[in-house]
C-alpha positions as CSV (number, residue, x, y, z in Angstrom):
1,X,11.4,-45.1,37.7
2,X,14.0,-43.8,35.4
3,X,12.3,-45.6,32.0
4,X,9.2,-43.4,33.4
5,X,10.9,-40.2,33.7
6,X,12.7,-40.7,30.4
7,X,9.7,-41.1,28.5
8,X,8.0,-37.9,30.3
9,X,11.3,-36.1,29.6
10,X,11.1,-37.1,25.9
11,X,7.3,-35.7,25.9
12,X,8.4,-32.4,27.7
13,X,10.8,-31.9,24.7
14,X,8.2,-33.1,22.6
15,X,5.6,-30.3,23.2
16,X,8.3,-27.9,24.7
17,X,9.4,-28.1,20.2
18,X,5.5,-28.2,18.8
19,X,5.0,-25.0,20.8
20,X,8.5,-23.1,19.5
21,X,7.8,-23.8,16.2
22,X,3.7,-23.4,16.6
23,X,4.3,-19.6,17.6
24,X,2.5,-16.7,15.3
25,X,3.6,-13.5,16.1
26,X,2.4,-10.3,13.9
27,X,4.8,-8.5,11.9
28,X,7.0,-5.9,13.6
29,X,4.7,-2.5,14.3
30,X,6.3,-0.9,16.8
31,X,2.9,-1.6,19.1
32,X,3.4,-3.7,22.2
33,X,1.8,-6.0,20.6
34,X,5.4,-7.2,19.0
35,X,5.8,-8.6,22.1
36,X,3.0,-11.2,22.3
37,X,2.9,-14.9,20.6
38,X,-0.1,-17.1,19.5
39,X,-0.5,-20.6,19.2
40,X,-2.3,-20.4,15.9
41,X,-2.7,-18.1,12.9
42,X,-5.1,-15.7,12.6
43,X,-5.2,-12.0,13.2
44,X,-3.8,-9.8,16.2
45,X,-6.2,-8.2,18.2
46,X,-4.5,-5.4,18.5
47,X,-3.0,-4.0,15.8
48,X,-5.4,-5.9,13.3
49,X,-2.5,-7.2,11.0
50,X,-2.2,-11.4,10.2
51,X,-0.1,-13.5,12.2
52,X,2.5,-14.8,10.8
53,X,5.1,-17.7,11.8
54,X,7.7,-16.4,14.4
55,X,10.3,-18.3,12.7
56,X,9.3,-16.6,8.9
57,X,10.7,-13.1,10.1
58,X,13.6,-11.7,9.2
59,X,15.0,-8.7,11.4
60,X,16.0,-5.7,9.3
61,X,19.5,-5.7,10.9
62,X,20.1,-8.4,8.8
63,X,19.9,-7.1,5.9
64,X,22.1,-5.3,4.0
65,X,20.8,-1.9,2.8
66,X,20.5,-1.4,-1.0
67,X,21.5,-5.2,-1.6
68,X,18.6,-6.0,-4.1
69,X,17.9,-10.1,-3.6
70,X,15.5,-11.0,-5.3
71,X,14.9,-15.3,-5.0
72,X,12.2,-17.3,-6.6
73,X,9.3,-17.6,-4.4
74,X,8.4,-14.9,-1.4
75,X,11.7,-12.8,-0.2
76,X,12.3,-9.1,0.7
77,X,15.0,-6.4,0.9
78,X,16.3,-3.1,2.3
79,X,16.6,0.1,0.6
80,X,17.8,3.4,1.7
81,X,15.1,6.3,1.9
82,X,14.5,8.7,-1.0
83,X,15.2,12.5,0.4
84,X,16.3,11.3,3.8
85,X,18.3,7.9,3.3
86,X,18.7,6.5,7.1
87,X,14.5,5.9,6.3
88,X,15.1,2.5,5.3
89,X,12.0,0.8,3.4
90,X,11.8,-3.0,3.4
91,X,10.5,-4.5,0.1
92,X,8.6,-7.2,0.3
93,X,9.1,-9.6,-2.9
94,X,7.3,-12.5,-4.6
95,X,8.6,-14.2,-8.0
96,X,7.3,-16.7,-9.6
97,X,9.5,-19.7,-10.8
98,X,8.8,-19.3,-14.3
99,X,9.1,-15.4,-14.6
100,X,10.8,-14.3,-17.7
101,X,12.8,-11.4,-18.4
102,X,9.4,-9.9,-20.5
103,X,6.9,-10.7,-17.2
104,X,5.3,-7.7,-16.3
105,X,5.6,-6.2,-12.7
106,X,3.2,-4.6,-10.2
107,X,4.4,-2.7,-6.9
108,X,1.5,-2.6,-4.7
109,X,1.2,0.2,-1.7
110,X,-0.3,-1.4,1.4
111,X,-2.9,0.5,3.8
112,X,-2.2,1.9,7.6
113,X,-0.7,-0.7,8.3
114,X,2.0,-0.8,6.6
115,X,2.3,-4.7,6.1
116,X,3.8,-4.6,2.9
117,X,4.3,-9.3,3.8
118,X,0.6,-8.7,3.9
119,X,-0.7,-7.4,0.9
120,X,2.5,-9.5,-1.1
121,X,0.9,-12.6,-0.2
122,X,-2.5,-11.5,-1.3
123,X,-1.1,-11.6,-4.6
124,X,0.7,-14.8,-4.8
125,X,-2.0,-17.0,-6.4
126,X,-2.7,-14.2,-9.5
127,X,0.7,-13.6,-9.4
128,X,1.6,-17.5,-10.4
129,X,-1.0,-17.5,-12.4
130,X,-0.6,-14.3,-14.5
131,X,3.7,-14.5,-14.0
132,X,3.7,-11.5,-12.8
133,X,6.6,-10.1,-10.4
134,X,5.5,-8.3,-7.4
135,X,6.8,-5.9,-5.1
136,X,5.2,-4.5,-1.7
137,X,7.1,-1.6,0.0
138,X,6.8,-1.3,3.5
139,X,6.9,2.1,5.0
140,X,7.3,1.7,8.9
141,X,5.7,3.5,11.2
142,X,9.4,4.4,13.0
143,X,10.3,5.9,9.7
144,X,7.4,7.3,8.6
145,X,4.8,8.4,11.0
146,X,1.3,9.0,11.2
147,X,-1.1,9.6,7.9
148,X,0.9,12.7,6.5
149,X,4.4,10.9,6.2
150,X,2.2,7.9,4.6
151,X,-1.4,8.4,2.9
152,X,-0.3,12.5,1.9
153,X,3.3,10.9,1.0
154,X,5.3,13.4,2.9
155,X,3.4,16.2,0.9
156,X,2.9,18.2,4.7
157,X,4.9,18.5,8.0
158,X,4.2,20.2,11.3
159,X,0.8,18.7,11.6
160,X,-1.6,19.9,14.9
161,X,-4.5,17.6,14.9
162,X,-7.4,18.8,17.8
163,X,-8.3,16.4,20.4
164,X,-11.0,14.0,18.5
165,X,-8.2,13.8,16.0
166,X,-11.1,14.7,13.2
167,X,-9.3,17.7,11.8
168,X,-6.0,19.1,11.3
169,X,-5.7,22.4,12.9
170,X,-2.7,23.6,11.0
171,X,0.1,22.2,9.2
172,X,3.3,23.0,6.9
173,X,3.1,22.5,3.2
174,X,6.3,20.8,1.9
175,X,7.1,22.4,-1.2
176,X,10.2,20.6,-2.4
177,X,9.4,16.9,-4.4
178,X,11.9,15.9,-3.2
179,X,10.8,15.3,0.3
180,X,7.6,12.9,-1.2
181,X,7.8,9.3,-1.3
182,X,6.2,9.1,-5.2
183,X,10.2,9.1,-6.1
184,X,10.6,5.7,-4.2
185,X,8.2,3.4,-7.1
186,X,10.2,4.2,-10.2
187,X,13.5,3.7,-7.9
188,X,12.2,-0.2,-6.6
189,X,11.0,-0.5,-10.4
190,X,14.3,0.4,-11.5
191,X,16.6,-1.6,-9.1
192,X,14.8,-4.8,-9.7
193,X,14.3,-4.4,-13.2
194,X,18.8,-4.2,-13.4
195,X,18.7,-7.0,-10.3
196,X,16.5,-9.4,-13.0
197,X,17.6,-8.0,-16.6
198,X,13.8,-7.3,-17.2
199,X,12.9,-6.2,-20.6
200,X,9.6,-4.1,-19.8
201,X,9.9,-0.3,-19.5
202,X,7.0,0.7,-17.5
203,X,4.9,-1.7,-14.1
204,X,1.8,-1.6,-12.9
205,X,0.6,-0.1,-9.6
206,X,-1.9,-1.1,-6.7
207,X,-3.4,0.6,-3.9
208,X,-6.0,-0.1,-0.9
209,X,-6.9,2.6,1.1
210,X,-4.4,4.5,2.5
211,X,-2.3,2.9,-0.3
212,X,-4.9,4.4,-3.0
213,X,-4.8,7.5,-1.0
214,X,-1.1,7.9,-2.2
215,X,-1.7,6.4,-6.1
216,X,-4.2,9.4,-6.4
217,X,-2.0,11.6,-5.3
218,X,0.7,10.2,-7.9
219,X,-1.2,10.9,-10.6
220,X,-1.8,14.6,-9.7
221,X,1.5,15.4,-8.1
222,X,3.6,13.1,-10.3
223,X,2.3,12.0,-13.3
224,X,5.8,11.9,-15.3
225,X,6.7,8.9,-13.9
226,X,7.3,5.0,-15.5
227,X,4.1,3.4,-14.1
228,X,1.2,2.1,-16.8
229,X,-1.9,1.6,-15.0
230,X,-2.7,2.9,-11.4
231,X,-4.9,1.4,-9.7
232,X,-6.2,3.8,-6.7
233,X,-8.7,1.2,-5.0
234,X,-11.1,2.4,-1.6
235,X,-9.5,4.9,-0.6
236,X,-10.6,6.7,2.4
237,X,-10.7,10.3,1.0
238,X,-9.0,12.7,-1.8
239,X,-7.0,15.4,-2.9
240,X,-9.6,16.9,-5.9
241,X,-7.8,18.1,-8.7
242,X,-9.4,21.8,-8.2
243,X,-8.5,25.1,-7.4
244,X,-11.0,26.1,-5.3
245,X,-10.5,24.3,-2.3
246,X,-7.4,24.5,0.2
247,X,-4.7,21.3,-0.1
248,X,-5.0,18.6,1.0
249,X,-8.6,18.3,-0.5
250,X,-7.8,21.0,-3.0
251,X,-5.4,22.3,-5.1
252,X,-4.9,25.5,-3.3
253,X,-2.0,26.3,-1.8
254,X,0.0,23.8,-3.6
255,X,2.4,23.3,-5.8
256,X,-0.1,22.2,-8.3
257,X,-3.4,24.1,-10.2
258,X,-5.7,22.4,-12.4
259,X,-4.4,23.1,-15.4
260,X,-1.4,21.4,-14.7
261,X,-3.0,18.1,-14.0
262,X,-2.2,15.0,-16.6
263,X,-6.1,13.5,-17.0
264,X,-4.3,11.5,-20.1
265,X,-2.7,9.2,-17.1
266,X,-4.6,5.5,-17.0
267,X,-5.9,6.2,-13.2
268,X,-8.4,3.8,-12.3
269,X,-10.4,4.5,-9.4
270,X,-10.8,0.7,-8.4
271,X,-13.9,0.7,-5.7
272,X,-15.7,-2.1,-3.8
273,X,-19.5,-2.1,-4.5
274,X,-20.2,-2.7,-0.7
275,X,-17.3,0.0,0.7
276,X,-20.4,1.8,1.6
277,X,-22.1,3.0,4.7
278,X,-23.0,-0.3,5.9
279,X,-18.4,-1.1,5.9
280,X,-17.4,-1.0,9.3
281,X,-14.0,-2.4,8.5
282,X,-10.7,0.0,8.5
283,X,-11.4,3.9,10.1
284,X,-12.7,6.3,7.7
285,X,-12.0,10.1,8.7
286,X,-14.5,12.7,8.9
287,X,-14.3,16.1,8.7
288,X,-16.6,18.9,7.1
289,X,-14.3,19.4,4.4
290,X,-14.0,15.5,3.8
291,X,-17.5,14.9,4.2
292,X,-18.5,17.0,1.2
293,X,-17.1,14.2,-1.3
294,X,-19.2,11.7,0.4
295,X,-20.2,9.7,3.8
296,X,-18.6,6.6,2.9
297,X,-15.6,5.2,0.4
298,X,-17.7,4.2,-2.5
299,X,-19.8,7.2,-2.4
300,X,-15.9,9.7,-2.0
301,X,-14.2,7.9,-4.6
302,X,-17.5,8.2,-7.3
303,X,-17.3,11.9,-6.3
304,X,-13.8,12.4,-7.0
305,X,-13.9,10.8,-10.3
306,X,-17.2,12.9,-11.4
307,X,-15.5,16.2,-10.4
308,X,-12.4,15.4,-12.3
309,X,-14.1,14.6,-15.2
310,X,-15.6,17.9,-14.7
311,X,-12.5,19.4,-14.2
312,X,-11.2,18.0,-17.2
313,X,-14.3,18.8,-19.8
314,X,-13.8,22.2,-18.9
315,X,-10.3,22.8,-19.9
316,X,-10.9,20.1,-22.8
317,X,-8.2,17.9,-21.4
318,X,-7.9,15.0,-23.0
319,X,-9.5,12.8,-19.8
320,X,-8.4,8.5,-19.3
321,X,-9.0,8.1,-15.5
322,X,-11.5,5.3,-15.3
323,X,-13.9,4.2,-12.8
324,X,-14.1,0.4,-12.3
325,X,-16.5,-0.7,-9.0
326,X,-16.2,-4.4,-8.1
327,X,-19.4,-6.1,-7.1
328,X,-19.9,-7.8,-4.0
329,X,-16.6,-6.8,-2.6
330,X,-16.4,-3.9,0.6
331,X,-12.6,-2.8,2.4
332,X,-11.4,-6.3,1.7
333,X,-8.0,-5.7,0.2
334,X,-7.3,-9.4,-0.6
335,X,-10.5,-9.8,-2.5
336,X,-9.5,-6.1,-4.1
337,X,-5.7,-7.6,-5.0
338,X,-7.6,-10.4,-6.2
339,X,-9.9,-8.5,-8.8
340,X,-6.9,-6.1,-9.7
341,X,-4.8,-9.0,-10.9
342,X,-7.4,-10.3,-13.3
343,X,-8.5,-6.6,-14.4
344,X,-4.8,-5.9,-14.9
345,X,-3.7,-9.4,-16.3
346,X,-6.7,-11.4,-17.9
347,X,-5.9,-11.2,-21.3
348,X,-9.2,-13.9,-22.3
349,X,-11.4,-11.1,-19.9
């Protein structure tokens, strides 16, 4: 008997190991959901983000805020807030193994959910192939809730939403810059460029959805800042750079008017040819001031461009935004990351 229940012993070990290290979990959101495990990757049904290996995360109490490690290969780190500084924002790092101190560098701003590991790894492949270093900052819900701490960057406070949660009823303008998270890009730019010795004065940005929602935004509300290109891809609706409508989908009210805008910035509005009315991925908010730039992403973002262009023509401003729509692709933000890191890095294109 006890060769027999040795070698069943041995096999409950066995499995009891495959399981431990066969366990996905999703990344920290602050949903029960952090809570559950799954047997296999994939995506969590709950708060839609991938699965990742249990054993791959790394809890934010151990790391040490402000202590820029940057590694070959994927990594991340912890920096203080910007206006408030116990917000800590993880920053989610990939660099190549063959990165030089002239490599250029893109920081790319996730969506809702926040999964800066996410949209890193999206990158990976380009970002070997083109040496490019890249940054993801992750902006936690904790920190940071709901869409006006995120996709309006900070920009309004003291928000009443009405029941359907289609429209906000009232809200507080934040007047001071300060209190925005636009600040935070130069500061990640800066801190690994000194971490690395980098030679290159200036990085690229990306943007999907709510993370395009906030590269708009940039542009208009901060346009003296060291980013190159900007890449504002599907984003779910806009802040026009006008004066007759009320902020957020205006200029009214804020601390901004249309002759102040920068058109010389290089803005790309980056859009999938099938984010259209037929996209039923990611939520899309309607409202009857929204719904005047369009029903859908594709048809918002065209809208936003032609206005500004308007805008621009009549104050004969010189105008660079761009308008770049990528065939075949819808609210896919891998197959987006995919298409900005040859439009940003193909030099044979």
């Amino acid at each position: 008997m006890k060769p027999i229940f040795s070698a069943i012993l041995i096999a409950l070990l066995f499995f009891s190991c495959q399981n431990k290290t066969g366990e996905y979990v999703c990344k920290p959101c602050d949903l029960s959901c952090d809570e559950l495990t799954f047997n296999k990757p994939g995506i969590c049904p709950h708060c839609k983000m991938d699965l990742i290996k249990k054993s791959e995360i790394i809890p934010e109490k151990e790391l040490t805020i402000n202590e820029i490690n940057i590694q070959n290969g994927s990594g991340k780190f912890l920096i203080e807030g910007g206006f408030q500084k116990e917000k800590t924002i993880i920053v989610h790092t990939y660099k190549p193994q063959n990165l030089k101190a002239d490599s250029p560098m893109v920081i790319v701003i996730p969506g809702a959910g926040r999964n800066g590991n996410d949209y890193r790894d999206a990158w990976i492949e380009k970002a070997d192939k083109y040496n490019v270093l890249v940054l993801s900052p992750e902006y936690s819900e904790k920190n940071y809730p709901e869409f006006w701490s995120y996709n309006l960057a900070g920009m309004i406070s003291d928000v009443k939403i009405n029941k359907e949660r289609t429209a906000m009823t009232s809200f507080k303008i934040s007047e001071n810059p300060n209190e925005w998270i636009y600040e935070d890009f130069d500061r990640i730019f800066n801190l690994s460029k000194e971490k690395l010795n980098l030679q290159t004065d200036t990085y690229d940005l990306f943007g999907h959805s709510a993370g395009g929602q906030i590269l708009h935004r940039l542009a208009i509300f901060k346009p003296d800042n060291k980013a190159n290109r900007i890449l504002a891809s599907n984003s779910g609706w806009y802040t026009l750079p006008t004066d007759i409508e009320s902020f957020p989908t205006g200029l009214k009210d804020s601390n901004k008017s249309e002759k102040d805008i920068d058109f010389s910035k290089n803005l790309v509005l980056f859009l999938g040819e099938k984010d259209d009315a037929n996209e039923t991925r990611g939520d899309l908010r309607h409202s009857p001031e929204v719904d005047q730039q369009g029903l859908h992403r594709l048809e918002r973002g065209t809208y936003f461009y032609n206005e500004s262009m308007k805008i621009a023509s009549k104050l004969n401003a010189e105008f660079n935004w761009k308008l770049k729509i990528i065939p075949n692709v819808g609210h896919d933000y891998k197959a987006m990351s995919e298409a900005a890191a040859d439009y940003l890095y193909d030099t044979e294109k």
